[in-house]
N, C-alpha and C positions, 0 to 999 in steps of 0.2 A: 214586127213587134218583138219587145223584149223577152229573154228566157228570165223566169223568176225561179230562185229559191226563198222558200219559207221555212224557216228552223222555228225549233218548237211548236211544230205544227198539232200537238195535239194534246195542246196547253189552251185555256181559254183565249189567250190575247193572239196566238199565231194561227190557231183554227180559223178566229174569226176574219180573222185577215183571208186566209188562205177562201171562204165562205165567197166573202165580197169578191175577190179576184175573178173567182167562178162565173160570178155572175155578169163579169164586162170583158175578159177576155178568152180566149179560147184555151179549152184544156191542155194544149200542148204546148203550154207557154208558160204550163207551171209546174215547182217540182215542189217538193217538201222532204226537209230534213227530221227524222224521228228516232227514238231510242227504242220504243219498243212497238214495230210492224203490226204487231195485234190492234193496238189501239188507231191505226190508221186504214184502217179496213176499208171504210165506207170511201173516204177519198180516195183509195186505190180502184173502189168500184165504180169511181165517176170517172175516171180517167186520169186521176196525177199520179205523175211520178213520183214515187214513194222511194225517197233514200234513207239506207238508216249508217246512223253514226252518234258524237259524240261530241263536244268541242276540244275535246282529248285528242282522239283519233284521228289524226292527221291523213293518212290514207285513206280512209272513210270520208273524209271531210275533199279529198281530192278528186275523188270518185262523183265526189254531189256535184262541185262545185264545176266543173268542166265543162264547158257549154255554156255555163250561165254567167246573162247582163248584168242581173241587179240582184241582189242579195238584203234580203229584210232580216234582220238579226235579232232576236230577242235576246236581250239580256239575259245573263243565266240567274240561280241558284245558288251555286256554290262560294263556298269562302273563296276559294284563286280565282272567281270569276274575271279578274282581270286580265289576267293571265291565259285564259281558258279563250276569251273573246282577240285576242291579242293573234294564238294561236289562228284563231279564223280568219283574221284579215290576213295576215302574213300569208294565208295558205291559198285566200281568196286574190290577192295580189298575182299570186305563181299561175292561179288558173286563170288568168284572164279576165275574172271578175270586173266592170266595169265601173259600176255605183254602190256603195254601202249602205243601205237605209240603218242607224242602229235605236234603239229603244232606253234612252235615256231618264235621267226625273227632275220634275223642277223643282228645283231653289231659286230663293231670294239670294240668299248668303253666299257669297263667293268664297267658293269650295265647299259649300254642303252648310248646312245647320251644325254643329256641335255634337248634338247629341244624335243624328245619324250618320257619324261617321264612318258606322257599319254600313251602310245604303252607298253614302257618297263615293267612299275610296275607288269600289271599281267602277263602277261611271267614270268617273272623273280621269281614270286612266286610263281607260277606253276613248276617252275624246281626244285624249290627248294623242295614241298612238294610231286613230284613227284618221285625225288631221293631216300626223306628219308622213301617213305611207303611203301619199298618191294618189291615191283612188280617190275616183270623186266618190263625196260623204254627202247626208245628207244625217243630223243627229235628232233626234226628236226627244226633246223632253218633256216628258210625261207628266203630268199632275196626278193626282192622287182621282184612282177609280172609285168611283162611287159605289161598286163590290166592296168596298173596304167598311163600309159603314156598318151592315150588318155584325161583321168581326166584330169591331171595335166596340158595337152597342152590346155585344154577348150575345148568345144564342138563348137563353133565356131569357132576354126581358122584357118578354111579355107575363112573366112567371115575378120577376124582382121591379119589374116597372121601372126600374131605374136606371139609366145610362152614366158609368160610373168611369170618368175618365178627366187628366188634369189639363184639362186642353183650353181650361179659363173660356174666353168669349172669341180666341182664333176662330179666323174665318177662313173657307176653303173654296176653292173652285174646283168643287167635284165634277169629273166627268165621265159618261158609263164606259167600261172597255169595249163596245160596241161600236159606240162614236170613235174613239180612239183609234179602231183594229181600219174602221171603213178610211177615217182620214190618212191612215197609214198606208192602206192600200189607190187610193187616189194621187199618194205621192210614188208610187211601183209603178202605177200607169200612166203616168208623165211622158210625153215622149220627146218635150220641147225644154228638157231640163231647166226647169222655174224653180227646181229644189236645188239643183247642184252648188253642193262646198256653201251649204245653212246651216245654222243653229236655231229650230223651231220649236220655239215653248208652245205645248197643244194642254189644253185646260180646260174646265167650263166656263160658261158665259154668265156665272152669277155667283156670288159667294154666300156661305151660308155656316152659320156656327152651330154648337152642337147643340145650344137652347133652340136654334132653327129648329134643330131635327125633332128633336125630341115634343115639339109641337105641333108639328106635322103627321108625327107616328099617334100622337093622340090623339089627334083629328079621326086619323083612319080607323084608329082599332076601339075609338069609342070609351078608351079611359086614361084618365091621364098618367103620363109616362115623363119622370121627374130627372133631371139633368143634374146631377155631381160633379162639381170640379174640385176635386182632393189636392191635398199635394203631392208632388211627385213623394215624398217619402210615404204618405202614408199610403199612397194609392200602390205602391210598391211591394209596403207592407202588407195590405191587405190582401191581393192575388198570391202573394207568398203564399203568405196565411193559408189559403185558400187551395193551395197544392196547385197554381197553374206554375210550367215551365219557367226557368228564370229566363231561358230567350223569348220567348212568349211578355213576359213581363216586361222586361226591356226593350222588344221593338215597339209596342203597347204606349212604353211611357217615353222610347222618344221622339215619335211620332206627335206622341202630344202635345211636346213640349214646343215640341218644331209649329206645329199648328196654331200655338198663343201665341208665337213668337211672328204667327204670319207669313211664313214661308212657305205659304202655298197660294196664298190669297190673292195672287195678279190674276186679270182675266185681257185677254188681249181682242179675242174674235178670230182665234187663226184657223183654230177647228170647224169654225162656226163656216168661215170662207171656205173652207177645203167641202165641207159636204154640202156646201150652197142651201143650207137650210138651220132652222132652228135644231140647237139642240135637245138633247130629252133631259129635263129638268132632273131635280134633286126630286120635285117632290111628286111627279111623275115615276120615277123609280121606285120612292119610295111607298106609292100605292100598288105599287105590283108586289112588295114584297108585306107589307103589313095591313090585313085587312081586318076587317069587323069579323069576327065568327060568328 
């Protein structure tokens, strides 16, 4: 059986991975990459290997990577994320590394939406330096987690009732990071390489806009909950206004923009085949998070 590494292991999307792994293969056939050993306690108490490092730290990252077949890479954070991911294959290449799983996002648009060109850049150059350095890849791209919804409607609006966002009538194939983390990890336990050198867009199996949502959370919580599409400028203005972050605003507004425009909105069934079951709806999710008081 394969040795796995899991980076970001103690992040939502690579815990849950690292969860699922747990449960079909044996503990010595998983390791995990983390920045800070504190927060990895309890996987340390089950029995994984706990590496810590950086996508910086090159020697750190040498240390992890030794031994290990397949490699699941979360997408970082940071602005040089490019760079940063660039670093790990290069370094995964040296050790031996065998397969790349990496954590991409989907577009429609060839090279990104417009107005996420902060999102697309290092993706985008990640696939690309990941394609050309050998290693068999396997790229997954992501659609938009259905975590994202609550964000985007405010933490308040069950207080303002209103979801106030320029996203017009765009439709999404939200899918939970749950679904995502398990079909990620059923591509790590592959042993008859059916992912090797793919480009797999993983998404939900139904689209839904944000008068969807907004109809659904009024269902749950019993009063109705009224859907805003502003314009980009004035929806701009107003969070200004409002003293939220201007990165905060601008991921906000171009995400939304991306979402009118339908770049999220294909649904294929690829996640759907990977966990051989139905997915958990939008509006399953969303009765666990907005109920009646």
């Amino acid at each position: 059986m394969s040795k796995i590494l899991v980076t970001g292991a103690t992040g939502h999307l690579g815990a849950a991975v690292t969860n699922f792994l747990l449960e079909k293969t044996d503990v010595t056939n998983i390791s995990i990459l983390v920045r800070d050993p504190a927060k990895a306690v309890k996987f340390g108490e089950r029995g994984v290997k706990v590496e810590v490092g950086d996508y910086d730290n090159t020697e750190a990252l040498t240390k992890a990577l030794t031994g290990i077949d397949k490699l699941y890479l979360v997408s970082g954070l940071d602005a040089n994320r490019g760079a940063q991911h660039e670093n790990v294959i290069n370094t995964a290449k040296k050790a031996g590394v065998k397969h790349i799983i990496y954590t991409s996002f989907q577009h429609k648009t060839e090279g990104g939406h417009p107005a996420l060109a902060f999102i697309a850049e290092g993706h985008l150059y990640t696939e690309k330096v990941l394609k050309a350095s050998g290693v068999t890849y396997t790229i997954l791209q992501h659609g938009l987690y259905a975590e994202v919804i609550p964000m985007f409607a405010g933490e308040n609006l069950l207080q303002s009732k209103t979801i106030f966002l320029p996203a017009g009538e765009g439709k999404t194939a939200f899918a939970t990071r749950e679904n995502m983390a398990e079909g990620g990890a059923v591509i790590l336990l592959d042993e008859a390489g059916k992912f090797d050198n793919q480009t797999i867009e993983l998404a939900g199996s139904e689209t839904v806009s944000w008068s969807d949502i907004a109809t659904v959370i009024s269902s749950n919580v019993g009063e109705t909950i009224s859907y805003i599409s502003p314009s980009v400028v004035d929806f701009t203005s107003a969070l200004t206004g409002a003293g939220v972050p201007a990165e905060i605003v601008g991921m906000s507004a171009g995400f939304s923009q991306a979402i009118n425009d339908g770049e999220f909105d294909a649904v294929n069934g690829k996640l759907e085949d990977l966990l051989g079951r139905k997915l958990t709806t939008v509006a399953d999710f969303l009765a666990e998070i907005y109920v009646k008081k």
